[in-house]
C-alpha positions in Angstrom: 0.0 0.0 0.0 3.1 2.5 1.1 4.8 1.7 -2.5 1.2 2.2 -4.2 1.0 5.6 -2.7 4.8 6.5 -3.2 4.6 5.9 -6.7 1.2 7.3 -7.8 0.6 4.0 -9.3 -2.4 3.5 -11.3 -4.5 0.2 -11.9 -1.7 -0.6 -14.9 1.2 0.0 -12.4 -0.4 -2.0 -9.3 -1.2 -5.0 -11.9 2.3 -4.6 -12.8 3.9 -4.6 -9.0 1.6 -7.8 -8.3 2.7 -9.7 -11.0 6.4 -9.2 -10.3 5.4 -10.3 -6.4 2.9 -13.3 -7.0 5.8 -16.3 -8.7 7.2 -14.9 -4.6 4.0 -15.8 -2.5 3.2 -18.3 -4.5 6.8 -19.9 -3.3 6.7 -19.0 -0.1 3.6 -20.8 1.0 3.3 -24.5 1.7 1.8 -26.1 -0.6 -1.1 -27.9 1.6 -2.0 -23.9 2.4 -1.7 -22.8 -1.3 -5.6 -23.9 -2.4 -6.9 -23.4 0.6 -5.6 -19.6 0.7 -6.8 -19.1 -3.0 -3.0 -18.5 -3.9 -3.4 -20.6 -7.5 -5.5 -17.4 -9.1 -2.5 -15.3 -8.3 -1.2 -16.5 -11.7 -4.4 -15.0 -13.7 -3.0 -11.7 -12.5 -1.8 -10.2 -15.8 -4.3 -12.2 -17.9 -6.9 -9.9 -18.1 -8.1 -7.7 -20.6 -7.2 -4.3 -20.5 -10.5 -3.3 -21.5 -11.4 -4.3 -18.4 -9.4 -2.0 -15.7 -12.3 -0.8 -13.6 -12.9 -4.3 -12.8 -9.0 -5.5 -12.7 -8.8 -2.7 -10.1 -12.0 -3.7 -8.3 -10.9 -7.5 -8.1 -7.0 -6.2 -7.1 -8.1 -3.8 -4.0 -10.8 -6.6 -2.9 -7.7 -9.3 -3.0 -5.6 -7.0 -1.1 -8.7 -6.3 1.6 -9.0 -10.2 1.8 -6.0 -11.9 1.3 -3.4 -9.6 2.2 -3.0 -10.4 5.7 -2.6 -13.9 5.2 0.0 -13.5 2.5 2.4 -11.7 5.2 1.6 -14.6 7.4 2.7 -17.2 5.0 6.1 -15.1 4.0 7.0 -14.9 7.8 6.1 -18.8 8.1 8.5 -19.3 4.9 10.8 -17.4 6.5 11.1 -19.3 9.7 11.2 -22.5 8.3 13.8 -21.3 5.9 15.8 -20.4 9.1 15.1 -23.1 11.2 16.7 -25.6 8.1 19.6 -23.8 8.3 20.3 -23.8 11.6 23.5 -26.3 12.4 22.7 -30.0 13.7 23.1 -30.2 17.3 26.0 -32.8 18.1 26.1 -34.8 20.6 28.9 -34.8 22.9 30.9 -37.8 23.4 30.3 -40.1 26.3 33.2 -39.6 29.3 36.1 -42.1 29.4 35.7 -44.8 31.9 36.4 -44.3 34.9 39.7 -46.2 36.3 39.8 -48.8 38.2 42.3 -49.6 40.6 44.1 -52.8 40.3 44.3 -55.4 42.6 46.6 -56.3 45.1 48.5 -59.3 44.3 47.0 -62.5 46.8 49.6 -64.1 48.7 51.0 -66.8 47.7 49.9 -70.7 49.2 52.6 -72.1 52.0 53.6 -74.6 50.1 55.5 -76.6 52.6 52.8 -77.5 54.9 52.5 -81.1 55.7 50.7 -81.7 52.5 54.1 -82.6 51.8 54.7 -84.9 54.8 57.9 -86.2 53.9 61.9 -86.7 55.0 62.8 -85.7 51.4 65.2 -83.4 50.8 66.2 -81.4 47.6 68.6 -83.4 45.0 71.1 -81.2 45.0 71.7 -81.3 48.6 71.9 -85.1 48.1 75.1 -84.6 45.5 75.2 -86.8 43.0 73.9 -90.3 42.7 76.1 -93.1 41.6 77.1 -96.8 42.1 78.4 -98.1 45.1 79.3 -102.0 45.4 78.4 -103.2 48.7 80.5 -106.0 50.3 78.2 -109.1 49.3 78.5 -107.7 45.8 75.2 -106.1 45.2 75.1 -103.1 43.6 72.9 -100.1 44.7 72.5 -96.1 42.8 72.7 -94.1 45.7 73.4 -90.4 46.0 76.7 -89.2 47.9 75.2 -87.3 50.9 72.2 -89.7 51.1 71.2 -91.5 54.0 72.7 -95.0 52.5 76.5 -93.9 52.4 76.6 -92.4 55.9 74.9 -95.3 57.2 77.7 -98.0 55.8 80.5 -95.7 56.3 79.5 -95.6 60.0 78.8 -99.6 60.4 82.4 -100.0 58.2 83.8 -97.5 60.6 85.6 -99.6 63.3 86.3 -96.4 65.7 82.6 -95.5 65.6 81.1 -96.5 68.9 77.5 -97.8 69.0 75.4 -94.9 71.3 72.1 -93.6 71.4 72.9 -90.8 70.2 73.4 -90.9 66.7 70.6 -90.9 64.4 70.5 -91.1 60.2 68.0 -88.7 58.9 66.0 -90.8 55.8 65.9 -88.5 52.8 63.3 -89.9 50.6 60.7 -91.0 52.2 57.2 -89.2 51.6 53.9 -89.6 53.5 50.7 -88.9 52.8 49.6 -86.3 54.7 48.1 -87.2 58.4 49.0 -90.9 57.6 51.0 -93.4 57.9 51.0 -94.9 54.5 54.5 -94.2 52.4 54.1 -93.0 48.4 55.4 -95.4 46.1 58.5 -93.0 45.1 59.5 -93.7 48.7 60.0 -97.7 47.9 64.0 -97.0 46.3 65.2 -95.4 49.5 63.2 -98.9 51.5 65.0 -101.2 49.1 68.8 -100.0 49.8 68.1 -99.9 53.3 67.3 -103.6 53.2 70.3 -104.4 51.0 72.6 -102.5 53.1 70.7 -104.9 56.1 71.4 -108.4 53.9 75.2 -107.0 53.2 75.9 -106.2 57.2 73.9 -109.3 58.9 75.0 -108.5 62.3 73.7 -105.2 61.9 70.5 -104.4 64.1 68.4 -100.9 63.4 65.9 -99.4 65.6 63.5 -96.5 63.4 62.6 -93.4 64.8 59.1 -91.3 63.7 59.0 -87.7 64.8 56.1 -85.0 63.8 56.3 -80.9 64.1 54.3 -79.3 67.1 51.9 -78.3 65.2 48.1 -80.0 66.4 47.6 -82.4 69.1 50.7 -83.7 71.0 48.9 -86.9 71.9 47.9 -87.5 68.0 51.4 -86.6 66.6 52.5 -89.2 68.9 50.5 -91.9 67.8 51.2 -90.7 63.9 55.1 -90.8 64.4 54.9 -94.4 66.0 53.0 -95.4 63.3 55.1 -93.9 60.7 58.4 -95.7 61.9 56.1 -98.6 62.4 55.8 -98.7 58.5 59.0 -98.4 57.8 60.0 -101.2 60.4 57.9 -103.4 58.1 58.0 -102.5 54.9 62.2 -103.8 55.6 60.8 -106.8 57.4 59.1 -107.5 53.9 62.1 -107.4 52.0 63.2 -110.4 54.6 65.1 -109.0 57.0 64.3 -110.9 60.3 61.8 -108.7 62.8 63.9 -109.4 65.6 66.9 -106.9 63.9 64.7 -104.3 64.0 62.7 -102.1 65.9 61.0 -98.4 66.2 59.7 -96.0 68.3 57.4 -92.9 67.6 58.4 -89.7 69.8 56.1 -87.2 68.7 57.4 -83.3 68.5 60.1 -84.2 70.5 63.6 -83.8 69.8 63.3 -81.1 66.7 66.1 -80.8 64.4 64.7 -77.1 62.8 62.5 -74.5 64.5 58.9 -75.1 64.2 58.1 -71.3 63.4 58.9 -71.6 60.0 57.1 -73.9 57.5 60.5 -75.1 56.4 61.4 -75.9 60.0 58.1 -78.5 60.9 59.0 -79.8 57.6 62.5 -80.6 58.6 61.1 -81.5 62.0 58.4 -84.1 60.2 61.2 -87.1 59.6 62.1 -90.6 60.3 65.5 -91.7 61.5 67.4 -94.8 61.9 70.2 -95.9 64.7 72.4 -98.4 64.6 71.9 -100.4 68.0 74.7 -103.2 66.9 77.4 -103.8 64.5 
């Protein structure tokens, strides 16, 4: 209306302005709201007879009254949208790191040398090294150099060695299992030298020796070391040795070779002995 009265347009000028204007509405409005709005005649503007400009202007200034108001709607509406499509994509933000965790202390490790182990067995290479040794009635036995088996003979072959009660032979291989009195089968070797050392020195007598740690009940650890030197007593009886040359005694957590606050002590302490009682 502003540019209308500016201008001093007439009815050919204002057909003029709202042809240049209506390919613009036409755009800007969607097109569900184009037929309802009666947008579609804006393309007959223009097609009219000039004959007719009372009536072009009649038609024009009633379309204005009408229509006008909701052509400035739809241009704003056109305009939003247009804005709205351009504004950027929100992005999401990235999810936080995990949070760290803390690692673990390390557990502490299993003492491995309870009793499970219940055993006079000693490392190998404390025993030295194993090798042949030719007892006197010829027999031949693979015995280690610091094992039980050599100090044994070289004390019965000793002449100046005294018999006493004091000195005791500390088996090396023997192995329990634990809580009984029943030897492994890896402890069989160590039983069959003893008996061969026995058949080669006949006037030989032994007396065997079972001893536990102080851990548990003194009165059972008793009755498991007497027991214990009770099998070894006849697992050499087996091997025909006469009963009567041998004999054994349990003594419980007596007499400790090793301190029994350390595992590696009650293991020590957990042993059978021999003594030579006559040569």
């Amino acid at each position: 209306g502003k540019q209308v009265a500016s201008e001093n347009l007439d009815s050919k000028g204002l057909v003029n302005l709202l042809n240049t204007q209506k390919n613009a509405v036409q755009h800007s409005a969607p097109a569900a709201l184009a037929p309802l709005l009666g947008l579609a005649n804006l393309s007959l503007l223009g097609s009219t007879s000039q004959d007719g400009s009372g009536g072009i202007v009649q038609t024009i200034v009633s379309f204005i009254k009408e229509f006008w108001p909701f052509i400035i709607g739809i241009l704003v509406i056109g305009l939003l949208m247009k804005t709205c499509s351009q504004q950027p994509a929100r992005q999401t933000p990235p999810p936080p790191p995990p949070a760290a965790v803390a690692p673990q202390a390390p557990q502490p490790l299993p003492d491995t040398t309870k009793a499970a182990r219940d055993t006079t067995a000693v490392t190998a290479d404390s025993l030295g090294t194993f090798g042949e040794y030719k007892l006197p009635n010829g027999v031949k036995l693979n015995i280690p150099e610091f094992g039980i088996e050599r100090k044994l003979i070289a004390f019965i072959e000793d002449k100046t060695k005294a018999v006493d009660k004091t000195t005791w032979f500390t088996f090396d291989r023997l192995i329990f299992d634990t809580g009984k009195a029943t030897l492994k089968p890896v402890s069989q070797e160590q039983i069959n030298n003893i008996g061969e050392i026995l058949k080669a020195f006949p006037a030989v007598e032994l007396k065997f020796g079972g001893y536990t740690d102080n851990v548990g009940d003194p009165k059972a650890n008793l009755k498991l070391s007497q027991a214990r030197a009770e099998t070894v007593m006849q697992e050499i009886v087996k091997l025909g040795i006469d009963k009567k040359r041998v004999a054994a005694e349990g003594y419980g957590d007596q007499h400790p070779v090793a301190d029994n606050a350390t595992g590696e002590g009650r293991q020590k302490n957990r042993r059978v002995d021999c003594r030579v009682t006559r040569k």
